[in-house]
N, C-alpha and C positions, 0 to 999 in steps of 0.2 A: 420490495426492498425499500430501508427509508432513504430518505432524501440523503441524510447524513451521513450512511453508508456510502450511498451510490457516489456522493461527494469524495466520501474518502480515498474510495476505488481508482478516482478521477486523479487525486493527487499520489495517487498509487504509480500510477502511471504516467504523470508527469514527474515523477520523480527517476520512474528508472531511466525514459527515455535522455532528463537532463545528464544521467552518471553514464550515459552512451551503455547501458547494460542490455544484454541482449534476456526474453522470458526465462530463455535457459538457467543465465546465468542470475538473475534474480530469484527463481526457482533454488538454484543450489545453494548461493548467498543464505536464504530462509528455510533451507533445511527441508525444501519439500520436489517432488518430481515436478517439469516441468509443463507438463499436461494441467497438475491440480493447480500450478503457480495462473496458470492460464486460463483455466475454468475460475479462477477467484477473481482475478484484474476485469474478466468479461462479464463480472456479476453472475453467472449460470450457476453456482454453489450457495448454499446456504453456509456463511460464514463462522465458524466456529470458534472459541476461545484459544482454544490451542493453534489454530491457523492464525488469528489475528498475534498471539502472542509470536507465533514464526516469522509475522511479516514486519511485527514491529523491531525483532529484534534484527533481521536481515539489513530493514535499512537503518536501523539505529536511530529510532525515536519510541516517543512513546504511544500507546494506544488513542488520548485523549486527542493527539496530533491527526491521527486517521479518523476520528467521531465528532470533530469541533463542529460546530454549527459552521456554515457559511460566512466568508468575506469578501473583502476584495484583495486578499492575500495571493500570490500564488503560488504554486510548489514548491520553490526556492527559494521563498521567506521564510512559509512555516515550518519545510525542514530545517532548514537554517535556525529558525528561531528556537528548538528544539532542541538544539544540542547545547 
């Protein structure tokens, strides 16, 4: 997995926990079960277009937001910064 991914993953996950969302409900939110929403957040799946297009539009950003290279931003800037 690259860095930028596993990155994204990260802000994946600090983002749901900031919206108090439970995997379920993050799962439903992106339009997928919540087993696969679980298998994605924990890196076990190999990421797909159509899954990444599900999680961007779940939390409402864009893809570039989940693939940025690294800062010293953290989940709640650059969702934030995003909308």
């Amino acid at each position: 997995m690259s860095l930028a991914l596993r990155r994204g993953l990260l802000l994946l996950r600090a983002a749901r926990d900031e919206r108090g969302w439970t995997q379920e409900e993050a799962g439903a939110r992106c339009g997928m079960a919540m087993q696969q929403y679980q298998r994605i957040e924990a890196g076990r799946v190999n990421l797909t277009f159509t899954s990444l297009a599900r999680l961007c539009e779940g939390f409402g950003v864009d893809a570039c937001v989940l693939l940025s290279p690294a800062d010293d931003k953290g989940a709640s800037e650059i969702f934030a910064a995003a909308k």
